[in-house]
C-alpha positions in Angstrom: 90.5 129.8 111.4 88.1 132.1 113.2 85.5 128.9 113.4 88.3 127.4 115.5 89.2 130.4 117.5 85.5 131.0 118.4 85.7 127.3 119.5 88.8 127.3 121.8 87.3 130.6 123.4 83.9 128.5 124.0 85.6 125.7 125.2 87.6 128.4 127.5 84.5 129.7 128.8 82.9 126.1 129.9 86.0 125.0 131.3 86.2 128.3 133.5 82.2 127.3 134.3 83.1 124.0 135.6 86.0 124.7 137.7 83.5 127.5 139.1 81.2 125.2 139.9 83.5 122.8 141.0 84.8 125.2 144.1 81.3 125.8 144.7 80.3 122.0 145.1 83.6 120.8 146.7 82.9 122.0 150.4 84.9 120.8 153.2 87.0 123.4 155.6 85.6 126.9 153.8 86.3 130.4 154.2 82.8 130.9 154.8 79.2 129.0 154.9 77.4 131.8 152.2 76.8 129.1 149.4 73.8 125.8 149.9 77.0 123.7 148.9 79.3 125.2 152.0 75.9 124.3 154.6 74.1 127.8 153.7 70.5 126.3 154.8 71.9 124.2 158.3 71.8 128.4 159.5 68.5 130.5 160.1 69.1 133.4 157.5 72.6 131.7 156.2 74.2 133.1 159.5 76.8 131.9 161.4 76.9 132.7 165.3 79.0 136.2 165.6 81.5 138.0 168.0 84.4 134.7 167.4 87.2 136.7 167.8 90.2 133.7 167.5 91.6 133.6 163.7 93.1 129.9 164.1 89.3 128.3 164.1 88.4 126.6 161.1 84.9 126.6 159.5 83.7 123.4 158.5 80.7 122.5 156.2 80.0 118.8 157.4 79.3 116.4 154.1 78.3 113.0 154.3 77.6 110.9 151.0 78.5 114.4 148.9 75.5 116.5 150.4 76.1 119.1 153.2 74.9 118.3 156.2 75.3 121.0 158.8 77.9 123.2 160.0 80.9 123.2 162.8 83.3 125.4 163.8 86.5 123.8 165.0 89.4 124.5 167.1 92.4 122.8 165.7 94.3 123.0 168.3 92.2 122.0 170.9 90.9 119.2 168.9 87.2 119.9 169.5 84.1 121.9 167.9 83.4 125.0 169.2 79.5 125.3 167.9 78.0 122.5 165.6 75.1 124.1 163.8 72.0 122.5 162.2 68.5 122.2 161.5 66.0 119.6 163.7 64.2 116.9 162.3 61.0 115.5 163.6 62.2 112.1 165.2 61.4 109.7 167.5 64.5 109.8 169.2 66.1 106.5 168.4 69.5 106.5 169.1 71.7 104.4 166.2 75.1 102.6 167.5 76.2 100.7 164.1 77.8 104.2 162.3 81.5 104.2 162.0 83.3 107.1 163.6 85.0 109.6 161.0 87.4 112.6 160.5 87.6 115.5 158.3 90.3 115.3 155.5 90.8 118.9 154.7 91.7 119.5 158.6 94.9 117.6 157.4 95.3 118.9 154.5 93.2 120.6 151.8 93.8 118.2 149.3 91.7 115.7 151.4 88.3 114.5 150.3 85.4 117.2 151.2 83.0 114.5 152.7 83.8 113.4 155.9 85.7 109.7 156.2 85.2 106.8 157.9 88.9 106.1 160.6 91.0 103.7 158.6 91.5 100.3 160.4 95.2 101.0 161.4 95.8 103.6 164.1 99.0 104.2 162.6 97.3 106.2 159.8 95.9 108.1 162.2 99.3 110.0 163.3 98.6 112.1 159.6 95.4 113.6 161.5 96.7 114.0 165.0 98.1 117.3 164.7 95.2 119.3 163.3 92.3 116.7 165.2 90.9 114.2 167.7 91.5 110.7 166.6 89.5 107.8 168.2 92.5 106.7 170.8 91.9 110.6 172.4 89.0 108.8 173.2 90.1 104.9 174.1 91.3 105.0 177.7 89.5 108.0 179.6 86.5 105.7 181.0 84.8 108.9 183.1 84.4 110.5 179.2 81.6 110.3 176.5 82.0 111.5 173.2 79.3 114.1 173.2 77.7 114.8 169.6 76.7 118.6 169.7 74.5 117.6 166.8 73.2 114.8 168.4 71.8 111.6 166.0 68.5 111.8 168.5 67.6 115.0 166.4 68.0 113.9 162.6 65.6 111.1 161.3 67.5 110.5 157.6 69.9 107.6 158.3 72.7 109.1 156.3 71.8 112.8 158.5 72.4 110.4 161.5 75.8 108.6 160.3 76.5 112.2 160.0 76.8 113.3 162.9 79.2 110.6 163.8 82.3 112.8 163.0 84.7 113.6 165.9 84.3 116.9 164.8 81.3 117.5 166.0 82.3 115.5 169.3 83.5 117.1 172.9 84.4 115.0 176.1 81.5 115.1 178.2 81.7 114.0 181.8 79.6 110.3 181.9 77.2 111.2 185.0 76.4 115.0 182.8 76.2 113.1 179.3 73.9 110.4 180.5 71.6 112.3 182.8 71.0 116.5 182.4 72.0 117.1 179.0 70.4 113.6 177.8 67.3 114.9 179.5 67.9 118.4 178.1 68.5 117.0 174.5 64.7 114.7 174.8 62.8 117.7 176.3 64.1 120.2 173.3 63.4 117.3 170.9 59.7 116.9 172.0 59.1 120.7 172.3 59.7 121.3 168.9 58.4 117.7 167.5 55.0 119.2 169.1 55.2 123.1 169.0 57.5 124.5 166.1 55.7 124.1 162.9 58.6 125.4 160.5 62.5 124.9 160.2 64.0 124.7 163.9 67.7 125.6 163.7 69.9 124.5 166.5 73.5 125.5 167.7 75.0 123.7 170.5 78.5 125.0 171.7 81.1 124.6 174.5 83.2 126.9 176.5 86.9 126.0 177.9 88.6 126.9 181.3 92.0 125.4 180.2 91.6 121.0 181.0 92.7 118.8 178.5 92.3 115.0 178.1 96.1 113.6 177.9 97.7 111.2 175.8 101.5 110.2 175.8 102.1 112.8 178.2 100.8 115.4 175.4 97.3 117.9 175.7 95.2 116.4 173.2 91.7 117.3 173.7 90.2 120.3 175.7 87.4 119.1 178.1 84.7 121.6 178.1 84.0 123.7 181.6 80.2 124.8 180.3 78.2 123.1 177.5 75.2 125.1 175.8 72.4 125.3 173.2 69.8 127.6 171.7 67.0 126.6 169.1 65.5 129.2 167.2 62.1 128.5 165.7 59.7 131.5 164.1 57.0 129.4 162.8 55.6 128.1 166.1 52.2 127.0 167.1 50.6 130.0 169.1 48.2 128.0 170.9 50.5 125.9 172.7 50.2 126.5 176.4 52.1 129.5 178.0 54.6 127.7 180.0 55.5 126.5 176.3 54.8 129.1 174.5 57.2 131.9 175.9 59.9 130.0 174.9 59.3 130.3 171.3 60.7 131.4 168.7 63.9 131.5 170.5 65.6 130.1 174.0 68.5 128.7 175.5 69.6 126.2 178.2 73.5 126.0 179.4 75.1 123.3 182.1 78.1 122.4 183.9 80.1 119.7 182.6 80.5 117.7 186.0 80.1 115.2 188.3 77.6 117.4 190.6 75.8 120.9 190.0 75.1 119.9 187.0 71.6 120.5 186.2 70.8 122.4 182.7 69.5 126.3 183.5 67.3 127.3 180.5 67.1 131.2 179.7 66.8 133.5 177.1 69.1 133.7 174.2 70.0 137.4 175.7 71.2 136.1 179.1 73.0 133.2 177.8 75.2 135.4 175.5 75.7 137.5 178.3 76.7 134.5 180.0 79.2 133.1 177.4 80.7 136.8 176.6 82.5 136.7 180.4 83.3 133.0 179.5 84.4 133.0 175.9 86.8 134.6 173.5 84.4 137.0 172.0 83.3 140.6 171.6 80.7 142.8 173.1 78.8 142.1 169.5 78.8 138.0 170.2 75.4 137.0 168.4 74.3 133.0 168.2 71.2 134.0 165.6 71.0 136.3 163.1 68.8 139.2 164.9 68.1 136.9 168.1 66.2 135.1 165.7 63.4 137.7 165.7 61.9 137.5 162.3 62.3 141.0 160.1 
């Protein structure tokens, strides 16, 4: 009898182990991004930009193929990312077309699968995701639109980190003439700069701000258009020989640009003056941080 009994309390005990581990493992939508399962290491230090100050925004630890891939923060309501967050890869820039687009199952409901899922065929399904995301006809009949990756494919080199970033999630209308010229220039010159300069992990965050436009569909608001579009890379193991016009911009800086037709062009600045940009611009407070310390190494 107490041979049995110290059996059903072992059994307890690894039962109680694996449903631990389970909620570790099964990321998704999280409360938080503090575990290498929830997209811990797509963060310098494991930190998420500060200051958010909206409750309804939902955290989301991007998996692909059951490994975390990096991190966005979404506004179900205005069915686009505010920030995606990752780390760079050293590519060659090579742009891949052939990935399926995909939505994020827990947005709908968190029973859903934790990796992210390729649209089913029928866009009937799609009305089960409408309320809580962009589905692919937000996208089908707005012709002076791209969908804008904030983790863009050009700056992973793993296939399956590419297919990845393929998630509407992580995707924000940008106008076609910005898309295609300042922020794809912007996106090859930070791509090069740390292919050649940063000799350690680069982490990147790329995020929008609103002024109140929406894309429309069936007389509804469906997806916010952003007003400014930004992004800061922060690398501390940098090569210190590089020439100054490089070097000062290391280990941390910034660019931001107007999505539009005309003034356009992307500004780059310091990580300080763009957060003092996006504070009179965002829904934030005075403490709005993009990297842990500004990304100054203790």
């Amino acid at each position: 009898m107490r041979c049995n009994l110290s059996h059903c309390v072992l059994c307890t005990v690894l039962v109680i182990q694996l449903f631990l581990l389970t909620v570790h493992v099964n990321a998704g939508v999280v409360d938080d991004f503090n575990h290498i399962e929830r997209c811990k290491d797509s963060l310098y230090m494991g930190t998420p930009p500060r200051g958010y100050l909206s409750n309804s925004l939902k955290k989301i630890c991007q998996r692909y193929e059951d490994k975390p891939r990096f991190v966005s923060l979404y506004d179900p309501q205005k069915h686009i990312p505010v920030y995606s967050a990752y780390t760079f890869k050293k590519s060659d820039g090579e742009k891949r077309v052939d990935f399926p687009w995909m939505f994020e199952p827990q947005l709908a409901s968190d029973k859903g699968s934790s990796n992210m899922e390729p649209f089913p065929q029928s866009s009937h399904m799609h009305k089960n995701f409408e309320d809580t995301q962009a589905v692919l006809e937000d996208y089908a009949d707005v012709v002076q639109y791209e969908r804008g990756q904030l983790n863009p494919d050009q700056h992973q080199a793993d296939p399956m980190d590419k297919a990845a970033t393929y998630t509407l999630t992580n995707v924000v209308p940008q106008i076609k003439e910005f898309s295609v010229g300042p922020w794809a220039a912007h996106e090859q010159l930070i791509r090069k700069r740390l292919n050649n300069y940063c000799r350690g992990t680069a982490y990147i965050i790329t995020g929008i701000t609103t002024s109140g436009n929406m894309i429309r569909r069936d007389n509804l608001d469906r997806v916010a258009i952003p007003e400014y579009m930004w992004t800061a890379y922060c690398c501390t193991d940098f090569d210190h020989n590089a020439p100054y016009s490089v070097r000062y911009k290391f280990p941390v800086f910034s660019a931001y640009g107007l999505n539009d037709h005309v003034n356009n062009n992307m500004v780059e600045v310091p990580i300080k003056n763009l957060e003092k940009f996006l504070r009179g611009r965002m829904d934030v407070d005075k403490n709005f941080q993009i990297f842990y310390n500004d990304c100054v190494a203790d």
